[in-house]
C-alpha positions as CSV (number, residue, x, y, z in Angstrom):
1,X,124.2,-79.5,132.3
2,X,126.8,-77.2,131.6
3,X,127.8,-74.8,134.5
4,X,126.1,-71.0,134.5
5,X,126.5,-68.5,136.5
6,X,124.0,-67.8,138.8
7,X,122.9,-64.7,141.0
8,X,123.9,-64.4,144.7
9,X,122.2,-66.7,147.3
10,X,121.5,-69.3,144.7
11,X,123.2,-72.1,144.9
12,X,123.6,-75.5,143.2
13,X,123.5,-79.1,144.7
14,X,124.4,-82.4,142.8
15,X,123.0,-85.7,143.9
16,X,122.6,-88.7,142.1
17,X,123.2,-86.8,138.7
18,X,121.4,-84.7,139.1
19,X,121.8,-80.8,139.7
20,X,119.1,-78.8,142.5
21,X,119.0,-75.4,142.8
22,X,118.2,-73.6,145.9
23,X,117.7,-69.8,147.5
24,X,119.6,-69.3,151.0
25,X,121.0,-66.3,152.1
26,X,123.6,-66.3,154.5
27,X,124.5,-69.6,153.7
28,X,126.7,-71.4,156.3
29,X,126.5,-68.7,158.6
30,X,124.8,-68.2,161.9
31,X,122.3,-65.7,160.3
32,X,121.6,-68.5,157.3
33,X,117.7,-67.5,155.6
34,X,115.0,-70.0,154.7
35,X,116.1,-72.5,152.2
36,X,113.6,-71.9,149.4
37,X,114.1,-74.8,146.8
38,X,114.0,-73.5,142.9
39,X,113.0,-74.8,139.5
40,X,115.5,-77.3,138.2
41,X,116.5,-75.1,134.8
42,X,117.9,-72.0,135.3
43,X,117.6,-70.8,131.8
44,X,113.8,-70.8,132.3
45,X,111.8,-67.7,132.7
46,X,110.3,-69.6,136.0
47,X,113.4,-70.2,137.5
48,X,114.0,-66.3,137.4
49,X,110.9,-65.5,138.6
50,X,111.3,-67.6,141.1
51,X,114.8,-66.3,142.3
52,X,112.6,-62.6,142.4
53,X,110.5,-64.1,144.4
54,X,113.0,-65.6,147.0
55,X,114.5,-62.0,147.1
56,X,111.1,-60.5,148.3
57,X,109.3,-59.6,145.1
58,X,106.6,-61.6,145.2
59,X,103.0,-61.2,144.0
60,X,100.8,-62.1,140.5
61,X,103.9,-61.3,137.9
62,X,103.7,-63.7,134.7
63,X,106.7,-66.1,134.6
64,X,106.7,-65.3,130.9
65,X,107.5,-61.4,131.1
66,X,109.6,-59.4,129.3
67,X,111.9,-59.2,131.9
68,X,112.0,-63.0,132.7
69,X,112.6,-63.7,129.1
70,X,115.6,-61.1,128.9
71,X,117.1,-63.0,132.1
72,X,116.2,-66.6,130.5
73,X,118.6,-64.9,127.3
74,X,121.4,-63.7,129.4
75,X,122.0,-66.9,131.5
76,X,121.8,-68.7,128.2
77,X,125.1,-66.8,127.2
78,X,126.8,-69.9,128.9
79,X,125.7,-72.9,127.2
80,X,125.4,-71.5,123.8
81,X,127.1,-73.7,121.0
82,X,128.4,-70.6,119.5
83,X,130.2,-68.4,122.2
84,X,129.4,-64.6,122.9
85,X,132.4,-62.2,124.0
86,X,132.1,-60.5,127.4
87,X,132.3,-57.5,125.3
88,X,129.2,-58.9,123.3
89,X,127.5,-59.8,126.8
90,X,128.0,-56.4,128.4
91,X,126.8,-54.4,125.5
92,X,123.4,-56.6,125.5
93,X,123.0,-56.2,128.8
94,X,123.0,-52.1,128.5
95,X,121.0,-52.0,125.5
96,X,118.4,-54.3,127.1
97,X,118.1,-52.4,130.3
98,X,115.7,-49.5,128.6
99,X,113.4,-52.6,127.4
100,X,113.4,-54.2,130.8
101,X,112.4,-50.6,132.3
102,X,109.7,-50.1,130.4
103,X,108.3,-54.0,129.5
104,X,109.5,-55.7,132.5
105,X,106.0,-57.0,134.1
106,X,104.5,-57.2,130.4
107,X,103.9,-60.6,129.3
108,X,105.9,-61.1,126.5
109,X,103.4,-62.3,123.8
110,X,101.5,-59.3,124.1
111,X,104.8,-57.4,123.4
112,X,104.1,-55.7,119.6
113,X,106.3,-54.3,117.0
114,X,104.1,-50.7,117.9
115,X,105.4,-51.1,121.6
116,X,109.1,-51.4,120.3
117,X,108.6,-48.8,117.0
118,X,107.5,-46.1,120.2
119,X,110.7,-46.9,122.2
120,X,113.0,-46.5,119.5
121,X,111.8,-43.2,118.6
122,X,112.0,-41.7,122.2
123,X,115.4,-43.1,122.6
124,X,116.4,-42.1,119.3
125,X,114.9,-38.2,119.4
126,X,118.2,-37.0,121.6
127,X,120.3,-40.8,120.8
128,X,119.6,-42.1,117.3
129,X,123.0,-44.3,117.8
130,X,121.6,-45.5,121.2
131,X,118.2,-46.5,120.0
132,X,119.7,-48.8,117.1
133,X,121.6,-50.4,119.7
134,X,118.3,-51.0,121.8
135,X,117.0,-52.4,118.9
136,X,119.7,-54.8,118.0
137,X,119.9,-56.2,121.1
138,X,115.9,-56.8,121.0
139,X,116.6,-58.3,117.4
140,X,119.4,-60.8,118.9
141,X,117.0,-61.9,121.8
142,X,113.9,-62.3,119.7
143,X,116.2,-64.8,117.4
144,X,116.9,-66.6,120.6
145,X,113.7,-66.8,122.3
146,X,112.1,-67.9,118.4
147,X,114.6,-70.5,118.1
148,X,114.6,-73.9,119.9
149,X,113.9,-72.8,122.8
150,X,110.3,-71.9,122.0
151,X,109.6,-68.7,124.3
152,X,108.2,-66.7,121.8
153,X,106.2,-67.3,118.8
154,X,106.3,-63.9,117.2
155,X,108.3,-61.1,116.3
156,X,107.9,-57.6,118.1
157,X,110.5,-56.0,116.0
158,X,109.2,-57.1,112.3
159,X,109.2,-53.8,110.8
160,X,110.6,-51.3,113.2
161,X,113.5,-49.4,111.4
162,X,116.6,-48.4,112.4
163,X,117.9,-44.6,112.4
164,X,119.9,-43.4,109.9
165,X,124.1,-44.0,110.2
166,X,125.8,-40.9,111.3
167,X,128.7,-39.8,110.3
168,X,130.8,-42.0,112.9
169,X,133.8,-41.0,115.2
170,X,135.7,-37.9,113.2
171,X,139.7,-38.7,112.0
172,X,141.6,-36.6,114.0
173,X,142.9,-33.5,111.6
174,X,146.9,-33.6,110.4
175,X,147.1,-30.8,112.8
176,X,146.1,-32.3,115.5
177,X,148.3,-35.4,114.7
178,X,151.3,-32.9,114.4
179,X,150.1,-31.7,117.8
180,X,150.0,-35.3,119.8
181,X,153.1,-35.8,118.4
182,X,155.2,-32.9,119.0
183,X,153.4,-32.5,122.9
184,X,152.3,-36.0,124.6
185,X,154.8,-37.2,127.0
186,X,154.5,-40.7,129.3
187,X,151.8,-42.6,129.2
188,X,149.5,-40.5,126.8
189,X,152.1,-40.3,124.7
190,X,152.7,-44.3,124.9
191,X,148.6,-45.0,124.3
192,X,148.5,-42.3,121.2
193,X,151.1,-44.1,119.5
194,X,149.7,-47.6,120.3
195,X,146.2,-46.5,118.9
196,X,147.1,-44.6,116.2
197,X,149.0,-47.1,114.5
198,X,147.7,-50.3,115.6
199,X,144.2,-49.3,115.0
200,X,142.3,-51.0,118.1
201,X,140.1,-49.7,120.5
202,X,141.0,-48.6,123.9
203,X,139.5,-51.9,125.7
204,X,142.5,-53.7,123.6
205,X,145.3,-51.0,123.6
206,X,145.4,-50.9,127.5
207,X,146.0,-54.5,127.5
208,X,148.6,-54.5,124.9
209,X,151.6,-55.9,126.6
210,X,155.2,-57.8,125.1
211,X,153.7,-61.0,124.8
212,X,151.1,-60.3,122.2
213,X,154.3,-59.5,120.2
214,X,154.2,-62.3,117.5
215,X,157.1,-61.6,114.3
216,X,157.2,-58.2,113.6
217,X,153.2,-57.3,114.4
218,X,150.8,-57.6,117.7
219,X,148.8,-60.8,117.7
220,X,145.5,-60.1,120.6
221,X,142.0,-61.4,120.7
222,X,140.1,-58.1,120.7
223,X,137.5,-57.7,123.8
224,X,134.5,-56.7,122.2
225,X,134.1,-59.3,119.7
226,X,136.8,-61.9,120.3
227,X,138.3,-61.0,116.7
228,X,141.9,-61.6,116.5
229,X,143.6,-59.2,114.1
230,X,147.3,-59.3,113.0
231,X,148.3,-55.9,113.6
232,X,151.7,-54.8,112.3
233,X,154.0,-52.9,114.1
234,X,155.0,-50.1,111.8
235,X,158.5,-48.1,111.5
236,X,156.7,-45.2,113.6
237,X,155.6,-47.5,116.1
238,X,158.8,-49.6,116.3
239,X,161.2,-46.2,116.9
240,X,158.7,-45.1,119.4
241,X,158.5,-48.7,121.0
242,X,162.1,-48.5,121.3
243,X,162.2,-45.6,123.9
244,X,160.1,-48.0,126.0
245,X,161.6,-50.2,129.0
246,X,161.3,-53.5,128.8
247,X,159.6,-55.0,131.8
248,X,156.5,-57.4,132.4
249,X,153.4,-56.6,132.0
250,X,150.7,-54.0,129.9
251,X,153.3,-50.9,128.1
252,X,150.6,-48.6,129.5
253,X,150.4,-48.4,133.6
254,X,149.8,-46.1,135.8
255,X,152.4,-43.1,137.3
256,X,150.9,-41.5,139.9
257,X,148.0,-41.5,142.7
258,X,146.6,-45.0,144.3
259,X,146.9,-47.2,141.6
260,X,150.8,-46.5,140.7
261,X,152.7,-49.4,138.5
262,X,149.1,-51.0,138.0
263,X,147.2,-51.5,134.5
264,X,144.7,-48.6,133.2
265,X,141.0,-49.6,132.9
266,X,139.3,-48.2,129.6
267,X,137.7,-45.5,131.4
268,X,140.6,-44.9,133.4
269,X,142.7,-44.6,129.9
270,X,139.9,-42.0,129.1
271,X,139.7,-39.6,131.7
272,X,143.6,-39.4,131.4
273,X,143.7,-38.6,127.7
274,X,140.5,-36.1,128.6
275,X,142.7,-34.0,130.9
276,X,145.6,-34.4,128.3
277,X,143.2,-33.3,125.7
278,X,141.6,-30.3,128.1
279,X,144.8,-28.3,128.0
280,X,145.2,-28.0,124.3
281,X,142.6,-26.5,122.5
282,X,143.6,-27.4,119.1
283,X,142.2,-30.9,120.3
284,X,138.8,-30.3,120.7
285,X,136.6,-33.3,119.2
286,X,139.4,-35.4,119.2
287,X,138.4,-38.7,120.3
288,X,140.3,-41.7,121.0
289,X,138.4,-44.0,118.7
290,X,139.1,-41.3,115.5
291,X,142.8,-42.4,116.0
292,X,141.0,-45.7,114.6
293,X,139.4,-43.7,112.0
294,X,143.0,-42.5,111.1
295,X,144.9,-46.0,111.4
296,X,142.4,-47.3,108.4
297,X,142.8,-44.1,106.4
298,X,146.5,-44.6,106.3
299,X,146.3,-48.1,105.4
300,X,144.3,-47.3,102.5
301,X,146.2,-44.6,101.2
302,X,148.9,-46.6,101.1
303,X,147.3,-49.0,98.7
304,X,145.8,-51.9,100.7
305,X,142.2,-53.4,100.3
306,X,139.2,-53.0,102.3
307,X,139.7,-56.9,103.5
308,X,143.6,-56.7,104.1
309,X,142.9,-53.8,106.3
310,X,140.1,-55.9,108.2
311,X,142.7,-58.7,108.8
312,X,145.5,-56.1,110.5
313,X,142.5,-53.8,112.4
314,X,140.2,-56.5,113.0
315,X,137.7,-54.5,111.9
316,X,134.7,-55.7,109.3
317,X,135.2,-54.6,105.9
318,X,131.6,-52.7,106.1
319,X,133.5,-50.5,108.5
320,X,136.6,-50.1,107.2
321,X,135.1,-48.6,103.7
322,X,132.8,-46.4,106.3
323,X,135.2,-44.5,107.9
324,X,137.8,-44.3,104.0
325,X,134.5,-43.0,102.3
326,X,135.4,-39.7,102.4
327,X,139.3,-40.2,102.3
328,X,138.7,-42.7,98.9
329,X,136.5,-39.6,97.1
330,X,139.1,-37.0,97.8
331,X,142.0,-39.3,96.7
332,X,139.5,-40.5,93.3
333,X,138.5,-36.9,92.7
334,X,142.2,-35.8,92.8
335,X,143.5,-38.6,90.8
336,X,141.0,-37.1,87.8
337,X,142.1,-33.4,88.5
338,X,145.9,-35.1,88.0
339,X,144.9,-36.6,84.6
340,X,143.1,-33.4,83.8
341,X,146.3,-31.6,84.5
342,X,148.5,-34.6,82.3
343,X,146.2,-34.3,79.5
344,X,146.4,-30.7,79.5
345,X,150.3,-30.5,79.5
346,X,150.7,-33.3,77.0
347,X,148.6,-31.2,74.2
348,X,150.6,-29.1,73.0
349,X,150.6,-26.3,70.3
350,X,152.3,-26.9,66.8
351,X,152.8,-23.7,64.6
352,X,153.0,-23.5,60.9
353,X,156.7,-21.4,59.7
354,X,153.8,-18.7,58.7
355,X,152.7,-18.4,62.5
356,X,149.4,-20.1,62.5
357,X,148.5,-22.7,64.2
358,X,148.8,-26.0,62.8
């Protein structure tokens, strides 16, 4: 069996080839606990249920709940013939907690598309983005658990529809651009430019270092969905980049405080840019994903397809038309006011030698 990972105090023993699982905690120690012994698969709802037990939840709860079939899923992540990307992984596992909350002792055949249709909609009254998530990451275990492995034999999300797309992360304004550039200094400066005109998310740009330079462009598995995009590195980029020292290691770390000369996290990247952002009012609403907004824009404007942009942002062509809808209208709708305009200065008046109009 291929290796999994497994929750703390559970460990694995082989013998004879074959693998046991067992519940200790305190292992080795002088305070070691009772050696419970578990069931031999841990992608089984039992074996979960067991582990709950072990910990000190025990009592009458179904091995085939909600909540066991949501941790069968998760620990299947390992052995699946297709691979899911941490960032994959982490997203289901947010997205799933609201269905474990409310489901988690419900025995999952009596689970109905009504049951999910009602969660949805609460989550989706203040967080319509949210609730498709929720409902994704339902769809994606309910594929699972119908598939060979046979843990369901129905589907509680036939029917349930998603909410309505919004409007997505807002291009920053030319304004604000102008701004960025005129102000930023140091690091802030260093991740603007790096997201503006690479187009990848934060996750990616704070691990952007020399070595994902490949011939003139960045070459980097993205985190969130193991895409690997071939991102130029355009003039702007390139004079910026050239300010820069060379040295090992991520071109964003930090300056100051406890974690000085180390990499940023994402959410370290963020609340940096938010205190940039704080002190310049012309900013407000600027986000750091609308510089990914404004990457695609460009790219498009200067004449490249939906699917040659997708290969430099690594971003699916469904998106990439998303966030150019707007900027394709205007520049279609001005290219017929320019004809218009063409047409009107290419007709031209001929008069007869008696003054009227020919």
């Amino acid at each position: 069996m291929s290796k999994v990972s497994l929750p703390r105090h559970v460990h694995r023993v082989a013998s004879r080839g074959r693998e046991y699982f067992y519940y200790q905690e305190g292992r080795g120690t002088a305070q070691a606990g009772e050696r419970i012994r578990l069931p031999d698969d841990p992608q089984t709802p039992e074996f979960w249920n067991a582990v709950r037990q072990a910990q000190g939840t025990f009592g009458p709860t179904p091995t085939d709940t909600v909540g066991a079939l949501i941790d069968a899923f998760e620990v299947s992540w390992e052995t699946r013939q297709r691979k899911i990307t941490k960032g994959t992984q982490d997203h289901y596992r947010r997205y799933l907690k609201p269905p474990r909350k409310a489901w988690g002792d419900l025995p999952a055949r009596e689970l109905r598309p009504r049951h999910v249709d009602a969660l949805v909609r609460k989550i989706g009254a203040e967080k319509p983005g949210a609730a498709n998530n929720v409902l994704d990451a339902l769809k994606a275990l309910v594929a699972w658990a119908n598939g060979p492995v046979e843990l369901l034999t129905h589907d509680p999300t036939q029917g349930v529809e998603r909410f309505a797309k919004g409007e997505g992360h807002h291009p920053w304004t030319p304004e604000q651009l102008a701004h960025a550039e005129q102000t930023f200094t140091g690091m802030v400066r260093r991740f603007y430019f790096l997201s503006r005109y690479t187009g990848q998310r934060i996750s990616d740009v704070v691990r952007l270092n020399p070595t994902h330079e490949d011939e003139g462009g960045f070459s980097l598995s993205q985190k969130k969905t193991g895409v690997k995009p071939w991102c130029p590195i355009f003039p702007e980029l390139e004079a910026e980049m050239a300010k820069w020292e060379r040295r090992p290691g991520p071109y964003l770390i930090q300056e100051e405080g406890k974690g000085k000369g180390k990499p940023f996290s994402t959410n370290q990247m963020w609340k940096i840019f938010d205190r940039e952002r704080q002190k310049h009012p012309i900013l407000a609403g600027a986000v750091p994903h609308g510089l990914r907004a404004n990457a695609v824009i460009r790219l498009r404007g200067a004449g490249y397809s939906a699917l040659q942009i997708s290969d430099m942002v690594g971003m699916s062509v469904e998106m990439v038309e998303h966030y150019c809808r707007h900027a394709d209208r205007k520049a279609s709708g001005q290219a017929v006011l320019r004809e218009l305009r063409e047409r009107s200065d290419d007709t031209t008046v001929k008069h007869w030698k008696s003054g009227k109009q020919k």
